[in-house]
C-alpha positions as CSV (number, residue, x, y, z in Angstrom):
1,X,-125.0,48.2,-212.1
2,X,-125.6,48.8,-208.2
3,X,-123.1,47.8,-205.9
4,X,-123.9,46.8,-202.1
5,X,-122.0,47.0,-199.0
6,X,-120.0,43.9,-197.7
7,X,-122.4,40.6,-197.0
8,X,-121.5,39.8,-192.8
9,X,-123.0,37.4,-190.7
10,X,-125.9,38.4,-188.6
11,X,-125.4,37.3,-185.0
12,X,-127.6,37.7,-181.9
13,X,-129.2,41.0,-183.6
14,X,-125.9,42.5,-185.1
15,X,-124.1,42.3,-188.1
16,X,-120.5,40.8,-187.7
17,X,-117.0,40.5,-189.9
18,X,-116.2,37.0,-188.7
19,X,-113.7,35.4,-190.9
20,X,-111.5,37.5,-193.2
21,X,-111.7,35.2,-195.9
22,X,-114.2,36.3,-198.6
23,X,-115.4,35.5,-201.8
24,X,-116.6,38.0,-204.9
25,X,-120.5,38.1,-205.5
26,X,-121.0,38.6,-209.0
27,X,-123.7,39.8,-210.6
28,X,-124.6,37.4,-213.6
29,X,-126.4,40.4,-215.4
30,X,-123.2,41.5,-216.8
31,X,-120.4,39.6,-214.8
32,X,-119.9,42.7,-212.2
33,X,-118.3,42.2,-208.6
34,X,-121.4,43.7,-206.6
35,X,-120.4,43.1,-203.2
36,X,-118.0,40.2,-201.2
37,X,-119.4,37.4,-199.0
38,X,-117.4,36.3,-195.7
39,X,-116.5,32.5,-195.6
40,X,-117.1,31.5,-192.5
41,X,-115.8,29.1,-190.3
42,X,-116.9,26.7,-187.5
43,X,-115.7,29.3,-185.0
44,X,-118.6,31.7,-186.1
45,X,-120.8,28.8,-187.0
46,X,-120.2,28.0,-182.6
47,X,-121.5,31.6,-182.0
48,X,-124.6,31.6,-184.0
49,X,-125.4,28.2,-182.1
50,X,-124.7,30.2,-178.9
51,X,-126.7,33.0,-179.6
52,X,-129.5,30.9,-180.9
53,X,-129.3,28.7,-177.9
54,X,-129.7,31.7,-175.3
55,X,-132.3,33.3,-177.4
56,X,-134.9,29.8,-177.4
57,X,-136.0,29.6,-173.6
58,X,-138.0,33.1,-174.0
59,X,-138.7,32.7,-177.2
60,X,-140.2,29.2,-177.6
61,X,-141.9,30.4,-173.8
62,X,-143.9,32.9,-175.7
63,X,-147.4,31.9,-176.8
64,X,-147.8,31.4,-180.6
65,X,-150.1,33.5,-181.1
66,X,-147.6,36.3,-179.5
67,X,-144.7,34.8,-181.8
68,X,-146.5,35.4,-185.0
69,X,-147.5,39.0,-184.4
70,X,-143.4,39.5,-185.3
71,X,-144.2,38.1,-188.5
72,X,-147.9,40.4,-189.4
73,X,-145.4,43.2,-188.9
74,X,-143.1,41.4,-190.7
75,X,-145.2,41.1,-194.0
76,X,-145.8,44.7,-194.1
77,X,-142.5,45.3,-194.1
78,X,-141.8,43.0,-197.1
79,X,-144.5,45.0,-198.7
80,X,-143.1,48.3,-198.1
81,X,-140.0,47.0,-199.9
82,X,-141.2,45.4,-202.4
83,X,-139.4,47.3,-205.1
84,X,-136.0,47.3,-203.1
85,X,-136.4,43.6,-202.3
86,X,-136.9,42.8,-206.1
87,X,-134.1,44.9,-207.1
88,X,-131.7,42.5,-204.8
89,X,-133.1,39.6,-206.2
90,X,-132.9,40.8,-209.9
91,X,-129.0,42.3,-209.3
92,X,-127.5,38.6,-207.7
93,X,-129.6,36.6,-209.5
94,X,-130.1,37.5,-212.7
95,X,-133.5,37.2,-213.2
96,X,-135.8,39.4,-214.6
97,X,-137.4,41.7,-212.2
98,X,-140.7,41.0,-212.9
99,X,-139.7,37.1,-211.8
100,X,-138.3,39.1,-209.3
101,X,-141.3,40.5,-207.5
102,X,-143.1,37.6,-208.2
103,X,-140.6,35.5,-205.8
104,X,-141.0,38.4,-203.1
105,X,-144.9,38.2,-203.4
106,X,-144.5,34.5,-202.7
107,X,-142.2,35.1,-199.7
108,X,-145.3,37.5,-198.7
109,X,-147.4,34.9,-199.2
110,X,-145.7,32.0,-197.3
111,X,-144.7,34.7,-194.0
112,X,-148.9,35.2,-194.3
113,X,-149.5,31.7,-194.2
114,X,-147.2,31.4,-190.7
115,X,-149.7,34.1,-189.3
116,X,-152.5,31.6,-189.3
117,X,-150.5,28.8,-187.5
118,X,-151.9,29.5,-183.9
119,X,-155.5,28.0,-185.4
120,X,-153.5,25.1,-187.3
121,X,-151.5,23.7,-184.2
122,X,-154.3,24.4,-181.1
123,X,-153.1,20.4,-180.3
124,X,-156.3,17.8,-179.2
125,X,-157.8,17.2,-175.9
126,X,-159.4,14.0,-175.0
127,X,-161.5,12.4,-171.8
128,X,-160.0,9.0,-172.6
129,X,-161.8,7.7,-169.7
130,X,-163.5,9.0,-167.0
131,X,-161.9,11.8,-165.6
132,X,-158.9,11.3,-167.6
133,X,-157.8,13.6,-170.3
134,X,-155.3,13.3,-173.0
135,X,-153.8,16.1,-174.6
136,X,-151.5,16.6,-177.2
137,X,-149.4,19.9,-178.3
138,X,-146.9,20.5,-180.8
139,X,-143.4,21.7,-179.1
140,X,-140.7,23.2,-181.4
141,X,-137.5,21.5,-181.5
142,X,-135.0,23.9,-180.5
143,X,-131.9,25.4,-182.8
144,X,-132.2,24.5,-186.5
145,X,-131.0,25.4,-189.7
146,X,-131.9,26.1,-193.5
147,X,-129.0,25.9,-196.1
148,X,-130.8,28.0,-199.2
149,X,-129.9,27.5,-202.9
150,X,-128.9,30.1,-204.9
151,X,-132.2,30.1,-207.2
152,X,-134.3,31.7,-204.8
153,X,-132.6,34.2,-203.0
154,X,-135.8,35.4,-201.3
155,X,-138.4,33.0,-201.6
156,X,-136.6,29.5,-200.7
157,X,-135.6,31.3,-197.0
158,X,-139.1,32.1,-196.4
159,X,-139.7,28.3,-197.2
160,X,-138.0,27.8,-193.9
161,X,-137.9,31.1,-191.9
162,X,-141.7,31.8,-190.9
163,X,-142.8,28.6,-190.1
164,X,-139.7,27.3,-188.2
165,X,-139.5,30.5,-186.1
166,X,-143.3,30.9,-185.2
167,X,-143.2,27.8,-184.1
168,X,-140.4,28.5,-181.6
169,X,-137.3,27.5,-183.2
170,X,-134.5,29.4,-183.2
171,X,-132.7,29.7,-187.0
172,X,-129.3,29.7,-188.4
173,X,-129.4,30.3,-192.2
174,X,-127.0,29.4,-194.3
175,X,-127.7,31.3,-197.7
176,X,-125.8,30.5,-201.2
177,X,-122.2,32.0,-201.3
178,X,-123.5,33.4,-204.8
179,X,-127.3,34.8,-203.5
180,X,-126.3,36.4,-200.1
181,X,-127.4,40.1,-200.2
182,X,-131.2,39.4,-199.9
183,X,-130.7,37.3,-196.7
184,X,-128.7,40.2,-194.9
185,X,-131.7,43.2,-195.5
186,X,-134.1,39.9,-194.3
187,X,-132.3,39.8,-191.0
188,X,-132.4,43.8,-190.8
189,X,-136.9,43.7,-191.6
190,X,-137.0,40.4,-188.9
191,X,-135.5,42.8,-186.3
192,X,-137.9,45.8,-187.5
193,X,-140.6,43.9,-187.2
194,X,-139.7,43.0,-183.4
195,X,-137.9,39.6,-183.3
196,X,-135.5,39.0,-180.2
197,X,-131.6,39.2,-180.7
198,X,-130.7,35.6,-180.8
199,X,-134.0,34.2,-182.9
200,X,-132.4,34.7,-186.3
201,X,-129.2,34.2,-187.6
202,X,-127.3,34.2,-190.8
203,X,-123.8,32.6,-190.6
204,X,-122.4,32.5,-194.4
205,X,-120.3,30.2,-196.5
206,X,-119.3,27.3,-198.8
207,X,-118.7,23.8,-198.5
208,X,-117.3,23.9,-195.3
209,X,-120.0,25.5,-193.4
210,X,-122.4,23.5,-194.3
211,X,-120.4,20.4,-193.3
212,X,-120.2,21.9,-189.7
213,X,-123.6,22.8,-189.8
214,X,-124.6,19.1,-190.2
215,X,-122.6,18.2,-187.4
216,X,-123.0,20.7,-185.2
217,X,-124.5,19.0,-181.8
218,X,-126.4,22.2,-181.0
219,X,-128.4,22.4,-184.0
220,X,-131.5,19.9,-183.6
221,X,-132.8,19.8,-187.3
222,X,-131.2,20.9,-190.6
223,X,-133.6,21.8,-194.1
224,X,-131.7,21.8,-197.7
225,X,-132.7,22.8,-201.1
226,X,-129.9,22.2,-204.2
227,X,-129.2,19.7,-206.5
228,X,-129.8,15.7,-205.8
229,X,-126.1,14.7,-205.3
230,X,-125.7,17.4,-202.7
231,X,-129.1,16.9,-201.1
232,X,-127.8,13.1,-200.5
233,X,-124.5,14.2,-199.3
234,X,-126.5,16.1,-196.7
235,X,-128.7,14.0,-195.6
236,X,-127.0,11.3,-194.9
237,X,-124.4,13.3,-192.9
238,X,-126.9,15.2,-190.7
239,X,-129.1,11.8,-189.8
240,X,-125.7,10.3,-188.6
241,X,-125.2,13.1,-186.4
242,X,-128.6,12.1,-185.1
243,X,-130.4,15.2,-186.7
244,X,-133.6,15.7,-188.4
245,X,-133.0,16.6,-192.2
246,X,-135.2,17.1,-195.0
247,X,-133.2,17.7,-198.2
248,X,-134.7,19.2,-201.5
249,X,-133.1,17.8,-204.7
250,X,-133.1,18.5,-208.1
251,X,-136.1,17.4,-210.5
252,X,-136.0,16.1,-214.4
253,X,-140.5,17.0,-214.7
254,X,-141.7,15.4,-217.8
255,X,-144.5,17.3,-219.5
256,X,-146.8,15.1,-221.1
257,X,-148.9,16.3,-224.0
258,X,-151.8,14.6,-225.7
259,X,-153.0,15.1,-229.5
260,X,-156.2,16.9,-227.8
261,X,-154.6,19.5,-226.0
262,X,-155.3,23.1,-226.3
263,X,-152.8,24.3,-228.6
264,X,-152.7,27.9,-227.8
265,X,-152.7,27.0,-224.2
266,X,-150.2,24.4,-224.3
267,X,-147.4,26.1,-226.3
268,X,-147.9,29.1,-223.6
269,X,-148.0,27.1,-220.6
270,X,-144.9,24.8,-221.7
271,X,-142.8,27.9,-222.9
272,X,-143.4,29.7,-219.8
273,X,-142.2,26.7,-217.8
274,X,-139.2,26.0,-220.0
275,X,-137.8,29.5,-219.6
276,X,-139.3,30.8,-216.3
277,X,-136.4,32.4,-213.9
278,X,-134.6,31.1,-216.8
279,X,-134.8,27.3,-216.0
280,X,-133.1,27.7,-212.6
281,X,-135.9,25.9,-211.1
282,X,-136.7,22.8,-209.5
283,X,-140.7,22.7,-211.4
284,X,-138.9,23.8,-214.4
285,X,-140.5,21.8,-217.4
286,X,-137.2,20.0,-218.8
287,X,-139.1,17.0,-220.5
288,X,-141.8,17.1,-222.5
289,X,-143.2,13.9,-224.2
290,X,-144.7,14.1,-227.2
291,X,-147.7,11.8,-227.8
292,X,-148.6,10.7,-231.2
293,X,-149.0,13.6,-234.1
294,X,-148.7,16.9,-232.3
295,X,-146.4,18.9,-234.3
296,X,-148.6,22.0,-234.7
297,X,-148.3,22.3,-230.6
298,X,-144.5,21.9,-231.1
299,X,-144.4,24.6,-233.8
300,X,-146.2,26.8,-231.8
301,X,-144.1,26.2,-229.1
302,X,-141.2,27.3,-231.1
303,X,-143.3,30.5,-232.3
304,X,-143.1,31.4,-228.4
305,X,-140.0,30.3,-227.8
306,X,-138.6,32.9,-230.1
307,X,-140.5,35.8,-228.6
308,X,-138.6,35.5,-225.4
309,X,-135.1,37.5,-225.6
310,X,-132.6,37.5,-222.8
311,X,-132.0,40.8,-221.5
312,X,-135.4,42.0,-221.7
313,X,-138.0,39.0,-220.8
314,X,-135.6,36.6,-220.1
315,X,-132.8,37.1,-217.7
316,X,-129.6,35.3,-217.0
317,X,-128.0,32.3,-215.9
318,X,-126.4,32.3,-212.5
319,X,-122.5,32.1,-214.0
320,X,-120.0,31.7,-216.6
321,X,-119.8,27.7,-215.7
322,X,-123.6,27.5,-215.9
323,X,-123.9,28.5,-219.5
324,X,-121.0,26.4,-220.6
325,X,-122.7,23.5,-218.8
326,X,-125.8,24.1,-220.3
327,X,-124.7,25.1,-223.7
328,X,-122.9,21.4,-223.5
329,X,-126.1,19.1,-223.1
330,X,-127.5,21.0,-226.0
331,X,-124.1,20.5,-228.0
332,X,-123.8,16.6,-227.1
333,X,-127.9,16.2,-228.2
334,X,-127.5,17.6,-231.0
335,X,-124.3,15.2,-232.0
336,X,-126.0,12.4,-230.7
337,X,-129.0,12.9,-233.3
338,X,-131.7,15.3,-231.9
339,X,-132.6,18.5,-233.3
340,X,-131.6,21.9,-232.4
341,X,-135.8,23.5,-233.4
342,X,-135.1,27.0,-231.7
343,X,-131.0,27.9,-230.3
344,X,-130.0,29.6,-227.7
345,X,-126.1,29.1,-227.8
346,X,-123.9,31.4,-228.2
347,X,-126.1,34.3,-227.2
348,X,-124.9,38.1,-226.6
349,X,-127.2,40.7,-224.8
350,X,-126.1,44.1,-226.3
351,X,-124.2,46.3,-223.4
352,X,-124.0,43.1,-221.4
353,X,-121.8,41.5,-223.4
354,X,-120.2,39.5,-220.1
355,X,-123.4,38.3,-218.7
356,X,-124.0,34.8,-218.7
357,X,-127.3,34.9,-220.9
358,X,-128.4,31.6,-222.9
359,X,-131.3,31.9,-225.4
360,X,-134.3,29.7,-225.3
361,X,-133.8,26.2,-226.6
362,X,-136.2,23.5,-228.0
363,X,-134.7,20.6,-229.4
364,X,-137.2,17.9,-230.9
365,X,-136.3,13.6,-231.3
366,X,-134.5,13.6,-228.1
367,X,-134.0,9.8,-227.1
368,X,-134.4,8.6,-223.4
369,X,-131.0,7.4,-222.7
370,X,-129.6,11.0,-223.9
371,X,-127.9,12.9,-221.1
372,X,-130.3,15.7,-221.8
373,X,-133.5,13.6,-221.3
374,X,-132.0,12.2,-217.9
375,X,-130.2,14.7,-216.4
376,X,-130.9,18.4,-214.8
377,X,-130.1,20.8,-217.4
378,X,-131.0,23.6,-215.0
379,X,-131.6,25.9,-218.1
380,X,-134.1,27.4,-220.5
381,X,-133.8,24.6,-222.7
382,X,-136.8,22.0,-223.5
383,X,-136.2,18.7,-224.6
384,X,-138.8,17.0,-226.5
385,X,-139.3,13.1,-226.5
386,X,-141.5,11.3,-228.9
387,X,-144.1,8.4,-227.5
388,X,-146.4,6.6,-229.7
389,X,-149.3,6.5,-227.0
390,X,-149.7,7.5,-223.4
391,X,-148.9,4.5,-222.0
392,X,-145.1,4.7,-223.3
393,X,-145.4,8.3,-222.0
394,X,-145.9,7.1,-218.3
395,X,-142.7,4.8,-219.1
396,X,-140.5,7.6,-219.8
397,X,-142.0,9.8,-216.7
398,X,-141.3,6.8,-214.5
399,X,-138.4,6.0,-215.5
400,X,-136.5,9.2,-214.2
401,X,-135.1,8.9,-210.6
402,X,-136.3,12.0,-209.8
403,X,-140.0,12.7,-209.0
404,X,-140.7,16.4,-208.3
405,X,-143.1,17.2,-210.4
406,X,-145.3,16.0,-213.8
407,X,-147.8,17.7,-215.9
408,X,-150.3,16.3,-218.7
409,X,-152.1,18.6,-221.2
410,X,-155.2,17.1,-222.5
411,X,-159.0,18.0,-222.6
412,X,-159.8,14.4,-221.8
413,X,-160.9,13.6,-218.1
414,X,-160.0,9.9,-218.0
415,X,-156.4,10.7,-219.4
416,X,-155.5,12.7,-217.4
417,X,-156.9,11.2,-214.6
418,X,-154.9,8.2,-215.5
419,X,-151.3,10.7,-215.4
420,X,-152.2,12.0,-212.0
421,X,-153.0,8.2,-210.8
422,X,-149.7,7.0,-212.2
423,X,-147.0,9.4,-212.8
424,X,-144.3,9.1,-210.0
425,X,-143.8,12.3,-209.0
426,X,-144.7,14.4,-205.5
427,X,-146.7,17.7,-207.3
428,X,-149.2,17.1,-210.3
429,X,-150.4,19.1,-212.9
430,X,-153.3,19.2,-215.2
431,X,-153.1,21.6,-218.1
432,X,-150.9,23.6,-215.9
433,X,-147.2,24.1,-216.6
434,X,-145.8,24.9,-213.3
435,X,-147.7,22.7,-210.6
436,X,-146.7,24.4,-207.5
437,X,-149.2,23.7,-204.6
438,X,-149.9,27.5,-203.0
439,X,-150.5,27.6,-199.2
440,X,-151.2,26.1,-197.5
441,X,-150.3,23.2,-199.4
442,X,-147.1,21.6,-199.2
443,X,-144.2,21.8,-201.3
444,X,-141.9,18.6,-202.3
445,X,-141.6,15.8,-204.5
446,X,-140.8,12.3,-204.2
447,X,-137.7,9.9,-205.1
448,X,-134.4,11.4,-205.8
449,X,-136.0,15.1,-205.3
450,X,-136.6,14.7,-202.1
451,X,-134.5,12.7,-198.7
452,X,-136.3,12.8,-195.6
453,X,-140.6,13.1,-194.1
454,X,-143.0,15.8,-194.4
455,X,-142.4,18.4,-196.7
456,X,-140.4,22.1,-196.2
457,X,-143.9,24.4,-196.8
458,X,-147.3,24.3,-195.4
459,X,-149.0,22.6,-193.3
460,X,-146.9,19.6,-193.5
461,X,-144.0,21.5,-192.3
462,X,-145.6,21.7,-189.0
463,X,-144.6,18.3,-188.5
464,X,-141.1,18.6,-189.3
465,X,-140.4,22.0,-187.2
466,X,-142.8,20.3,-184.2
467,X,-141.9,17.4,-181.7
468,X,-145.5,16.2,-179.9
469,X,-146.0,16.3,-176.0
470,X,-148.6,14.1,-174.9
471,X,-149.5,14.4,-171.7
472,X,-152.1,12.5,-169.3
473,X,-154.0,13.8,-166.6
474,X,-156.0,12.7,-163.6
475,X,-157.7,14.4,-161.0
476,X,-160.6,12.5,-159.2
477,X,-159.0,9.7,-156.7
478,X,-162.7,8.5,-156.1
479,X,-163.6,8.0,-160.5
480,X,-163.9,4.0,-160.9
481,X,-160.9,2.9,-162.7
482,X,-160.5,0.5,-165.2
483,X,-157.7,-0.7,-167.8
484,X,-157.3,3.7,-169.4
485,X,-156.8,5.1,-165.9
């Protein structure tokens, strides 16, 4: 198991102690310390802010289209590493490292999409009347800050990092206590790839931190990604301190499939959703509704199910409290009436006997008011509820409070047009288990998995990292005038 050197802070371009008071990282693989993580106080949280602060005049002075040749280097340096980047990701996470590269080629790919946002934000120009011009530009807002989850050690920071800084923010992550090695080699690649002292910052924690972070009156805007009840907690706290926030819950998606869908297909597609990154993900498929007779897709399902085995395609849960959480909803279904098809409980990887590894998990007759059909289980486990038609289906899928994501499986047009017209959730899918917009579409849901306007990726994140300057201008005394000028 590979150890790593002592997680610091990264301040104004250097790497920094700070507080003596740590925490253990441990590797959920096979329940290894792999390194210690400083938690850090206001005091350090002050000289971030300070830094950052000193850093934006020059910075947010510089032309865009200056400001994002920092991050074309910077995407061939996340290249160059892939292999090391992966291995990070694979060692404090716990996910497989073929998820693992996956997550760094999306990081590539959302640092690619910040390169094009000089043609995206060129503003408008208007002769309102004549000789008067209007003109509009997007302006970045000043210091703000990302608070990452612990699911995404590289991906959900490049959510947040490109865009904000291109723009001409200055950034003060906040990474999860239990994911904080990645964020550390990002800072050292950002300053390889030519960003100022001062633009990036990492200042890590817990709880605490991320309280003073919200009220912090030097940090203009703060993003979020965890679960719902923290999400709340955050964004209530940050928009009474007068701050912009935009907090990313968690999600309960409902997969919806119809006696006409692809069976093959479908039992592929819903497995790999169910157990991707081993259900530690907000587009996770939790829910999947069963309409009318589909058992043959269910029993194919289960074939697949069993042909993922942790510790080789499947990787771990983030900790020991995880799998006992998740091994609970399965235990309470099951004494509640559902039906344990395929169980992961219990489950031991050979020479990683102390990892915290649970086994793909489909359990069939799950009802609606069952903890595990309302709740995020935040798991490889797939809870299947029955509906007699697809009407009943919609029900169930509107009836969650959260509304990240939905997905129908069908060959017929007009059903599942009538799913994407009615489901209440922000990302849609069509015969597609994982609906995940890619740039430069926007990421984010809608009711309890997501608090706040415009969404964290694409080009709707332009809005939420910009402030508009309009500005009116006249030259010609002599131009008749009338009400515009």
């Amino acid at each position: 198991m590979n150890e790593y050197p002592a997680v610091k802070n990264y301040i104004s371009g250097s790497f920094t102690n700070g507080t003596e008071k740590t925490l253990e990282v441990i590797s959920p693989l096979n329940g290894s310390i792999i390194s210690t993580v400083p938690l850090s106080t206001a005091k350090e949280l002050d000289a971030a802010v300070i830094a950052a602060r000193a850093a934006f005049p020059s910075w947010s002075a510089m032309p865009i289209k200056e400001r994002v040749q920092v991050f074309y280097r910077y995407k061939s340096l996340l290249e160059k590493h892939m292999n090391e980047l992966s291995e990070m990701v694979h060692f404090e996470n716990g996910k497989t490292l073929d998820e693992s590269k996956a997550e760094v080629e999306k990081s590539i790919e959302l640092t690619e999409f910040a390169c094009s946002l000089p043609q995206l934000i060129s503003g408008e120009l208007l002769e309102v009347s004549k000789g008067v011009e209007c003109r509009v530009e997007h302006k970045p807002l000043g210091v703000v800050a990302s608070i990452a989850p612990f699911n995404f050690p590289n991906m959900v920071p490049h959510w947040t990092i490109p865009n904000a800084i291109a723009l001409g923010n200055c950034m003060i992550l906040k990474p999860s206590e239990q994911v904080p090695i990645s964020s550390n080699r990002i800072a050292e690649l950002l300053k390889e790839a030519g960003l100022p002292d001062g633009v990036f910052n990492i200042v890590n924690g817990d709880r605490e931190i991320v309280e003073a972070i919200c009220d912090h009156p030097g940090i203009e805007a703060v993003s979020f990604v965890g679960s719902t009840k923290v999400a709340k907690i955050v964004y209530k706290r940050a928009t009474s301190n007068l701050k912009r926030c935009l907090a990313l819950g968690g999600a309960k998606n409902h997969l919806i499939v119809l006696p006409d869908a692809h069976p093959d297909m479908t039992a592929t597609n819903v497995t790999a959703s169910m157990s991707g990154c081993a259900g530690q993900r907000c587009m996770a498929a939790s829910a999947m509704v069963a309409v009318g007779q589909i058992d043959v897709i269910i029993g194919k399902i289960c074939e697949e199910a069993k042909k993922i085995v942790p510790g080789k395609n499947l990787g771990s849960v983030i900790s020991k409290e995880a799998k006992e959480r998740i091994e609970r909803y399965i235990t309470e279904a099951e004494k509640a009436g559902a039906k344990v098809l395929v169980d992961g409980r219990n489950y031991k990887v050979e020479g990683h006997e102390n990892g915290f590894y649970v086994g793909p998990t489909v359990i069939d007759f799950v009802t609606p008011e069952m903890a595990i059909a309302k709740e995020e289980v935040f798991g490889p486990v797939l809870a299947i509820i029955r509906a007699k038609d697809l009407d009943e289906a919609i029900a169930i899928e509107n009836s969650s409070s959260y509304g990240n994501a939905a997905s129908v499986f069908t060959q017929s047009g007009g059903m599942a047009r009538q799913v994407m017209e009615r489901a209440s959730a922000g990302m849609i899918g069509v015969n597609v288990g994982v609906p995940v917009p890619r740039e430069p579409f926007s990421f984010g849901g809608w009711n309890d998995s997501k608090f706040g306007v415009c969404d964290i990726t694409g080009k709707s994140s332009i809005e939420f990292w910009t402030k508009l300057k309009k500005t009116t201008v006249k030259w010609n005394p002599e131009g008749k005038t009338n009400w515009m000028s």
